[in-house]
N, C-alpha and C positions, 0 to 999 in steps of 0.2 A: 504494500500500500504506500501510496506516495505519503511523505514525514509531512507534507502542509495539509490535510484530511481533512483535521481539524477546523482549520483557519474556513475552509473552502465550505464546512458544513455549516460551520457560524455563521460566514459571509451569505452562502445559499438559501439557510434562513431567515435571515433579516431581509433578503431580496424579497424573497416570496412573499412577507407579511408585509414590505412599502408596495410590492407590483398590486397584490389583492385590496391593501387601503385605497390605494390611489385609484385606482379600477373603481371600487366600491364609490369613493368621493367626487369623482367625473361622473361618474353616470346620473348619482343622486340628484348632483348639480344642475345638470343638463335638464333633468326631467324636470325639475321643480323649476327652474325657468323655463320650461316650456307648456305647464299646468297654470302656472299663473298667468299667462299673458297668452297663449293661443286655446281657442276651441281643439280641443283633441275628443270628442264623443265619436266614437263607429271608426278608430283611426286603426287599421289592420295593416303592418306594410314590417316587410323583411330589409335585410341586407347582408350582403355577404364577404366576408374576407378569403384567404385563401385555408383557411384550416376552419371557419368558426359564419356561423348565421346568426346576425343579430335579430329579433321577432320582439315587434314593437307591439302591443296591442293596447286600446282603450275600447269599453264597451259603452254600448249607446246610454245606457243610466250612470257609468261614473265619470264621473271631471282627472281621471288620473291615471298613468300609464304602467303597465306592466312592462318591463324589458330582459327580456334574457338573450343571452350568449349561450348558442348550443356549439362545441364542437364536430366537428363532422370526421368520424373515424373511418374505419375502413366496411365496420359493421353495424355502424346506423350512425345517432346521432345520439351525444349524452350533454348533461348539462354543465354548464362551464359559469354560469354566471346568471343572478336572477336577482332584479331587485327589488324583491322579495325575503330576501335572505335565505333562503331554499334550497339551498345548495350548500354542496359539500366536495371534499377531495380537494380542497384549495391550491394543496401542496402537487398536486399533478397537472394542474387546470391554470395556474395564476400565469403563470406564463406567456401560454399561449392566446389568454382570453386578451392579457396587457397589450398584446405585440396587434391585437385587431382594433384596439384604441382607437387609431388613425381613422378609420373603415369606419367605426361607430361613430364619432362626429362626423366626418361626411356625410353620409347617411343620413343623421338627424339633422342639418345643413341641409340636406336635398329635400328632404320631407317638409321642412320647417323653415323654411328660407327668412321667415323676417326671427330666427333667432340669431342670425349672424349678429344683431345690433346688441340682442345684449350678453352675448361673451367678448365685444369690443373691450370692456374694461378689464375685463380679466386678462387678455392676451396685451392690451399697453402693459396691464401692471407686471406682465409677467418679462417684460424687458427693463422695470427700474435695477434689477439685482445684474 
């Protein structure tokens, strides 16, 4: 076994619990500006990355969105991300769900077009540092 294991399992963990926070804290974000400021009622609409489907749902009686991240394996599909909290396996999933980010806001950009205005503040503030 390589002498840095250690180092590499420390390191590995703490990745996986910022990639799953921060997964978790974008998506929240996203949704809750987008509950407060657009009609989302009957809004049923996918997206897809290269390993992972994002499935946006709101039903016609609630004002608020369902979203999960399925991975897509070789033998269907399992869950990667739900926020809902509904999921599980973080430590096999954080990774891959982190790395369709990208894909996720596009997505909800493409669906949602007048949200581009309000993560304007967030993407200046994200150049003062």
């Amino acid at each position: 076994m390589n002498a840095d294991i250690h180092r590499q399992l420390i390191d590995g963990s703490a990745y996986i619990d910022r990639m799953a926070k921060e997964t978790d804290q974008l998506v929240k974000m996203i949704r809750g500006l987008v509950v407060r400021s657009i009609p989302v009622q009957g809004i049923q609409v996918s997206f897809e990355s290269s390993s992972c489907v994002w499935d946006i749902v709101s039903y016609m009686e609630c004002r608020d969105l369902r979203i999960e991240c399925w991975l897509v394996e070789s033998y269907g599909r399992t869950s990667g991300y739900s926020s809902t909290g509904q999921y599980g396996g973080y430590r096999k999933t954080a990774q891959r769900v982190y790395e369709s980010l990208p894909q996720f806001v596009e997505g909800m950009l493409k669906t949602f077009p007048e949200l581009a205005e309000d993560l304007r503040p967030f993407i200046d503030a994200s150049k003062v540092f």
